[in-house]
N, C-alpha and C positions, 0 to 999 in steps of 0.2 A: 612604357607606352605613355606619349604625352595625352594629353584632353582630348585633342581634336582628333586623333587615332580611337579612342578610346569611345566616344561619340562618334564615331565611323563604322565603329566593329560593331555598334549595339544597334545601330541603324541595320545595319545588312541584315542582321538577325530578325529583326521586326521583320523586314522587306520580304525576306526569305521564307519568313512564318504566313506572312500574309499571299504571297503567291505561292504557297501552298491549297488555300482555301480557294481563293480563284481558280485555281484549277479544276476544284472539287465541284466548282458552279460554270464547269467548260469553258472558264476565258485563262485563253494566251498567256500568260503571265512571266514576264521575262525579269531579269536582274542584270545591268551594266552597273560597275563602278567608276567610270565618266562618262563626262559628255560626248566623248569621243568617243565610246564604242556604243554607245546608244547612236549616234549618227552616221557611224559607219553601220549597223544592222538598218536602219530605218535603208542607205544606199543600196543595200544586199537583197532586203525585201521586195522595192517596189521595183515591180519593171519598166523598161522603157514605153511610153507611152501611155500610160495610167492616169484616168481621171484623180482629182485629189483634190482634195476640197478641206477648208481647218475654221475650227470653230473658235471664236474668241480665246486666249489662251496666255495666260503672261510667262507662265510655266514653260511655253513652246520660243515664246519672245526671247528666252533668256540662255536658252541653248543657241550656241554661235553657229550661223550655217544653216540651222533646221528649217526655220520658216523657208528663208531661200530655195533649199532642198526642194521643201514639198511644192515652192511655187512653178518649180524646174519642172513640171509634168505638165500636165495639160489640166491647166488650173480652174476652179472655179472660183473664180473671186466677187465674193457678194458686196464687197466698199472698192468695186472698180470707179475710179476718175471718171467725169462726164457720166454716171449712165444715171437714168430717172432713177424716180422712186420704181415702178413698173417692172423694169430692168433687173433692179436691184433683186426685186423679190421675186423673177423670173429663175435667179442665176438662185438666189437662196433654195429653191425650189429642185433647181438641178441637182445642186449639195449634196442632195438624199437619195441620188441617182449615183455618186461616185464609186471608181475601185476603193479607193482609202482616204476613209475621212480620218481628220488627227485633230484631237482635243486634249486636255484633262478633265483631270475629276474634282468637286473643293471637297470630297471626302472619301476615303476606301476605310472600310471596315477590316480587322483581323477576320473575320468570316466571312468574306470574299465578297463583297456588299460595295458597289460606286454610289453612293449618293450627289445629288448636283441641284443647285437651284440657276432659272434662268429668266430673264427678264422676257426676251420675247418668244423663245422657246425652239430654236433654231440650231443648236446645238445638241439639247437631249432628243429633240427627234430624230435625229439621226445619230444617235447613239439607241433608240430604242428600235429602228427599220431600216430597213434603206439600204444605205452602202455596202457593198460585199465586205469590206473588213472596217469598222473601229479602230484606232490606233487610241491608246491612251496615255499619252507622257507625264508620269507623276513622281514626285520625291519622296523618302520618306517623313517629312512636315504634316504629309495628306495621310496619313494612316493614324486612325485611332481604334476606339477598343469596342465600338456599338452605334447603331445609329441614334441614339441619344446623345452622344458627343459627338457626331456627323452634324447634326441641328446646331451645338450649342459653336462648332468651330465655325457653319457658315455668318450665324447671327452676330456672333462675339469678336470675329475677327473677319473672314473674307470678305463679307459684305460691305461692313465701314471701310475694309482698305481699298475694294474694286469701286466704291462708290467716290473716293477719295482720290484713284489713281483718276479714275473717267469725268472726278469733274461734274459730278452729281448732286442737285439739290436735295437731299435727302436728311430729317433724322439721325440716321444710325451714324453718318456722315460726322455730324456734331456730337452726338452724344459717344461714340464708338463701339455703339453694339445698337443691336435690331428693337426697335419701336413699333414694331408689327404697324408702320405707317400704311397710309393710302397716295401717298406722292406719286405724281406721273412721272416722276424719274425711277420710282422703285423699279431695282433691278433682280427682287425675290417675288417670281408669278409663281413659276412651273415650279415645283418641287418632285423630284422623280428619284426612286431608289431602285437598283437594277441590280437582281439574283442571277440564280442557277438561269442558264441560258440552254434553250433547244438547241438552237444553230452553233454546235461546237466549235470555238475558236477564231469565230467570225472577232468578237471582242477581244482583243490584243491591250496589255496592261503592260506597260515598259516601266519599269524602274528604276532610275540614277541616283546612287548613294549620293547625293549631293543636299543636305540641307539647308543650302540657302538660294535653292528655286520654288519658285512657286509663293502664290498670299495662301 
């Protein structure tokens, strides 16, 4: 067994052990070994005519097809062309009305734990209300061992990269880890950790062996 097999096999194992625990906390928690059959079940799931609405996401950018997919429904697009600021935050508002919203996570815990920081908070609320089902697209890169290293992966790495891909004047930006700044580009406001869920299975956690999506 080469490296990259070998680094495939140990991932699924992780992935495997940790949607076990999401389950124990009533979310969805599914296992693809590509991109393609994560994208053929996302097809299988939503029905025709379903609202659907997707939160910021590089993770979701880098699967081929998906974004397209979910815009094929009857989309909520909150960076539509031409519409005010008004508009914008009309449609953002709607978001939290959809059949399926689709995000990731910058963290999942082995004990079934989403952690997520957000800049304007438009994303974890409707991961926390709202939409009849959550979709969450994640790779094994997002899985660690406790929300202390959920904190230390947003601060140490997602943050300086998302701040880096978006073109942010920020700190963390330059330095490559979090300066607990006050810049009005900082994109760490909301910080939200999401357990055991009442509403069984409304949360959906997808997982694609695939180690090199997602910051």
């Amino acid at each position: 067994m080469d490296y990259n097999e070998s680094i495939k096999k140990i991932n699924k194992q992780k992935i495997l052990t940790t949607i076990d625990a999401l389950k124990r906390n009533n979310m969805n928690a599914r296992y693809f070994e590509s991109k393609e059959e994560l994208l053929n079940a996302v097809k299988e799931m939503v029905p025709e005519g379903s609202t659907t609405a997707l939160g910021g996401s590089y993770t979701i950018k880098q699967i081929d097809g998906l974004t397209e997919l979910i815009k094929s429904y009857d989309f909520k697009d909150r960076k539509k062309e031409g519409s005010t600021k008004e508009e914008k935050r009309q449609i953002a508002m709607e978001a939290n009305f959809v059949d399926y919203y689709f995000m990731s996570s910058n963290a999942i815990t082995v004990k079934g734990e989403l952690y997520n920081v957000d800049g304007t908070g438009n994303r974890v609320s409707a991961l926390i209300y709202g939409p009849d089902n959550v979709v969450v697209i994640a790779s094994p890169n997002k899985i660690v061992s406790d929300v202390d290293a959920a904190i230390d992966r947003v601060k140490e790495q997602t943050a300086p990269m998302n701040c880096e891909r978006l073109n942010m004047d920020t700190p963390c930006r330059k330095l490559g880890r979090c300066a607990n700044c006050r810049s009005m580009d900082k994109i760490c406001i909301f910080y939200t950790l999401t357990g055991f869920q009442r509403n069984k299975d409304r949360i959906k956690v997808f997982f694609v062996n695939d180690d090199s999506l997602g910051l």
